[in-house]
C-alpha positions as CSV (number, residue, x, y, z in Angstrom):
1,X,5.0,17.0,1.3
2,X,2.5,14.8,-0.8
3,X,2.0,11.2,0.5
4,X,0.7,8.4,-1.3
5,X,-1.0,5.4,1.1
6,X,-1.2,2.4,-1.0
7,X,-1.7,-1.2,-0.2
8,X,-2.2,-4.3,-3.0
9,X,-4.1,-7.5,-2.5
10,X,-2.6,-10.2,-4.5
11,X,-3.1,-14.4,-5.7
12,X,-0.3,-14.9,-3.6
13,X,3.2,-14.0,-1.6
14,X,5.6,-14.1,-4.8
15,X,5.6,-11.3,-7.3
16,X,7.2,-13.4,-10.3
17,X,4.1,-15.9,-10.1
18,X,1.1,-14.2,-8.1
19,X,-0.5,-11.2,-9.2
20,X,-2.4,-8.1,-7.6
21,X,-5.7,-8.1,-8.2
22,X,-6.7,-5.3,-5.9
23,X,-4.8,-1.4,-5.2
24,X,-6.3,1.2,-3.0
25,X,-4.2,4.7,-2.2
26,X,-5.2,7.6,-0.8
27,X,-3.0,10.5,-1.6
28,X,-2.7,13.1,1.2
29,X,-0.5,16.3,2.1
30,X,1.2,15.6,5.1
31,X,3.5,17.8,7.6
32,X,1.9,20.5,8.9
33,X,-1.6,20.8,8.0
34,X,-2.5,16.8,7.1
35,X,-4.9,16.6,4.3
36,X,-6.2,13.8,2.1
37,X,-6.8,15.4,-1.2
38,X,-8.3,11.8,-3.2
39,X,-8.4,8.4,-3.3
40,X,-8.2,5.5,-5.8
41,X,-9.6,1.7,-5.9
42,X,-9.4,-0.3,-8.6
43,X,-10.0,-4.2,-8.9
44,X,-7.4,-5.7,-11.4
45,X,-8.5,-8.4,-14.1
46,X,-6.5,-11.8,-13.1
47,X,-5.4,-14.1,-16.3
48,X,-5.5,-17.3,-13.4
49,X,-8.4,-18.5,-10.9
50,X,-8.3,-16.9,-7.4
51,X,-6.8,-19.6,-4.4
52,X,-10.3,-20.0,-2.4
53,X,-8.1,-18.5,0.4
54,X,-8.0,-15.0,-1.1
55,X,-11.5,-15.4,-2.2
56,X,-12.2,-15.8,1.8
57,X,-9.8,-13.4,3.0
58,X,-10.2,-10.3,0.4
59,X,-13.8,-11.2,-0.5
60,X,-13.2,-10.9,-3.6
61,X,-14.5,-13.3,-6.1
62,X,-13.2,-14.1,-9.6
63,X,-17.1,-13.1,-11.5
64,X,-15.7,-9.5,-9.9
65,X,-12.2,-9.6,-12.0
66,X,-14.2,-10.6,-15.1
67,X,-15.3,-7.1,-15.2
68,X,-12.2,-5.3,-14.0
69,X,-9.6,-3.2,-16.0
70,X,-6.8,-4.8,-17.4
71,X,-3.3,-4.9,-15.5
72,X,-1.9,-2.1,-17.8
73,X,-4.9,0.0,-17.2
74,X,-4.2,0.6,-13.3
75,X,-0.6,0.4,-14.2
76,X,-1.2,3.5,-15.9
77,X,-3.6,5.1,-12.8
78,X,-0.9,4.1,-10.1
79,X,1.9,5.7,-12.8
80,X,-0.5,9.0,-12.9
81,X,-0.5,8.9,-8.6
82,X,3.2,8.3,-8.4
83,X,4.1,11.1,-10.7
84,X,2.3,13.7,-8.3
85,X,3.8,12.4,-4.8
86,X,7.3,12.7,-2.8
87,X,7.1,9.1,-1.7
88,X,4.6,6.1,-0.9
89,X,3.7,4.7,2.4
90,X,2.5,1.4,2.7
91,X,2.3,-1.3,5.8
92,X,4.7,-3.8,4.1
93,X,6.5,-1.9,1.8
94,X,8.7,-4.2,0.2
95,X,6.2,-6.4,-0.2
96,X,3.7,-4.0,-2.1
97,X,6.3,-2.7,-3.9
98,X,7.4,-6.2,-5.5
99,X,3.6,-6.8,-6.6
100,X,3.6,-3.0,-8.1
101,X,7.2,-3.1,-10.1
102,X,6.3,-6.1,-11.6
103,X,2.9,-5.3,-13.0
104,X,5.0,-2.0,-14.3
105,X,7.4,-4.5,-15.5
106,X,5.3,-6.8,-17.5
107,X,3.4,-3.5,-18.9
108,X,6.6,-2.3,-20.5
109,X,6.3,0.8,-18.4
110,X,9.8,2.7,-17.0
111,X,9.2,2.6,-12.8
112,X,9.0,5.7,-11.4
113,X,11.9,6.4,-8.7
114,X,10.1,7.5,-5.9
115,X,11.2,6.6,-2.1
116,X,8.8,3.9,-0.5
117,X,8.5,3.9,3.5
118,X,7.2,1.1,5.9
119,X,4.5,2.0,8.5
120,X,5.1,-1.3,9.6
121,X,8.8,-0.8,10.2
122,X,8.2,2.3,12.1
123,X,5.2,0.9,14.3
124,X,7.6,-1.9,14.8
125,X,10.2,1.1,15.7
126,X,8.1,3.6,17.5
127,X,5.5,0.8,19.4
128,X,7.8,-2.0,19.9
129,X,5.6,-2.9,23.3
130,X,2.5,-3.7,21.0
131,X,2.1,-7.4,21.4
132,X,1.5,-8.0,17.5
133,X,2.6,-5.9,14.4
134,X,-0.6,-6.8,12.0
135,X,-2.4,-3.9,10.4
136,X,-5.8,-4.6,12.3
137,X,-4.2,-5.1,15.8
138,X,-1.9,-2.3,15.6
139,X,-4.9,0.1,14.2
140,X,-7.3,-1.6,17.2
141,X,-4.5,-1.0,19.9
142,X,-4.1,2.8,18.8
143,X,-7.9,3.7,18.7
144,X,-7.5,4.1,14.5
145,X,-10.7,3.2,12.2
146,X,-9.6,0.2,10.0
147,X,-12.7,-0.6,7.9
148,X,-12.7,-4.1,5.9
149,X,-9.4,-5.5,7.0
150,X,-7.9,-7.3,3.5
151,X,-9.2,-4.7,1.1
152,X,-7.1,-1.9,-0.9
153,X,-8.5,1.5,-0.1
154,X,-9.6,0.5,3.9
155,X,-6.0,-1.2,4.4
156,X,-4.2,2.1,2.2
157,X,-6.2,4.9,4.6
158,X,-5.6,2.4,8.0
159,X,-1.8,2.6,7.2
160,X,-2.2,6.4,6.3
161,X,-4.0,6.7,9.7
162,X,-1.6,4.8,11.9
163,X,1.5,6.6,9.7
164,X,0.3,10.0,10.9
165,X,-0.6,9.1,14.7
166,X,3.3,7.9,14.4
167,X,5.0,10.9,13.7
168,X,6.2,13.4,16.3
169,X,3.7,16.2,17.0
170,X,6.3,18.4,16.3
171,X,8.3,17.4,13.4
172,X,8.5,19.5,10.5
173,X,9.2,16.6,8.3
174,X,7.7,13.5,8.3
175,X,10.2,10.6,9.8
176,X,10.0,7.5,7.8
177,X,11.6,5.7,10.2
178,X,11.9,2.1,8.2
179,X,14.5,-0.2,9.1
180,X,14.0,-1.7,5.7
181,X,15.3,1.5,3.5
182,X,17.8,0.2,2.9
183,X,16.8,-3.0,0.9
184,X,14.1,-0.7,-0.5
185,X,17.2,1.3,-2.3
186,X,18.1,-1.8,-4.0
187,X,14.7,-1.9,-5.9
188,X,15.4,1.9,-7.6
C-alpha cells in the first residue's frame, strides 16, 4: 500500500479565511516492508501578512513567502502525490484536509477522492494512557525523532513515524483506526 504523510501549516484555524502557507509529505510503501520512497516541502506564497503568532510558532517569516510558489503551484505538486497513493495520513486529518480542499477549491482543481486517516485518532485509540495527544509529546513518550515541531516535512515524517510504531506487528493491512472516518466521508 502507498501512504502519503502530510501535514499543513496555516494563517490560522479556519479554512474559508486562513490559508496554508506551508505542506510537507513524505510518501512511503507501508505493510510489509515499510519504505519511504520521497519527500516534498514546499512554502506557499500568502496574499495576507502572517499573525506574529505563526511567525513565532512555524518560524516562518512573510520575506520567506515573497519568494514562494503560488497556491496553484503546490496545488498542482500535492494533486501529482495524491494521484500515486491509496490514502493520506496526517495527525489531524480533518483539519489538514479542510486547508488542502480549499486551496484545490479556489484553484479550480477537481479533488481527488482518496481516503484520509487520523494518527491522532488512532494514538488517541491505541495509547489512550498517554497523558497528552500533541504530536511532540506523543512522539517524545514513544522514543520517535520529531525534528522542528511546527514545520511541514518534520511534523508529515513524525506522524508517519508514530503511524507505523501504531500498527500491529502483524497486520497485513495497515489499520486506520480513526474515530473520525466517518465525518472524513462527508468531505468526498
Amino acid at each position: 500500500m502507498r501512504l502519503l504523510a502530510l501535514d499543513t501549516e496555516t494563517t490560522g484555524l479556519d479554512p474559508r479565511s486562513d490559508r496554508w502557507i506551508e505542506v510537507g509529505a513524505v510518501e512511503a510503501v507501508v505493510g510489509g516492508d515499510d519504505v519511504d520512497v520521497g519527500c516534498f516541502s514546499s512554502l506557499i506564497a500568502c496574499p495576507r501578512p502572517l499573525p506574529v503568532a505563526v511567525r513565532g510558532l512555524t518560524g516562518i517569516d512573510e520575506r520567506s513567502l515573497l519568494v514562494a510558489p503560488a497556491e496553484g503551484q503546490v496545488v498542482e505538486l500535492v494533486a501529482r502525490a495524491l494521484s500515486r497513493v491509496d490514502a493520506v495520513v496526517c495527525w489531524n486529518a480533518t483539519f489538514d484536509r479542510s486547508f488542502v480542499v480549499a486551496a484545490f477549491e479556489r484553484s479550480g482543481r477537481a479533488f481527488p477522492l482518496v481516503p484520509w486517516w487520523c494518527a491522532l485518532e488512532l494514538a488517541r485509540k491505541r495509547r489512550p494512557e498517554l497523558p497528552r495527544h500533541r504530536l511532540v509529546d506523543v512522539a517524545a513518550l514513544m522514543g520517535i525523532e520529531s525534528g522542528r515541531s511546527h514545520r511541514a516535512l518534520d511534523d508529515a515524517r513524525t506522524t508517519l513515524g508514530i503511524w507505523r510504531a501504531l500498527q500491529p506487528r502483524d497486520a497485513a493491512t495497515p489499520d486506520p483506526a480513526p474515530a473520525s472516518m466517518g465525518a472524513l466521508a462527508l468531505f468526498r
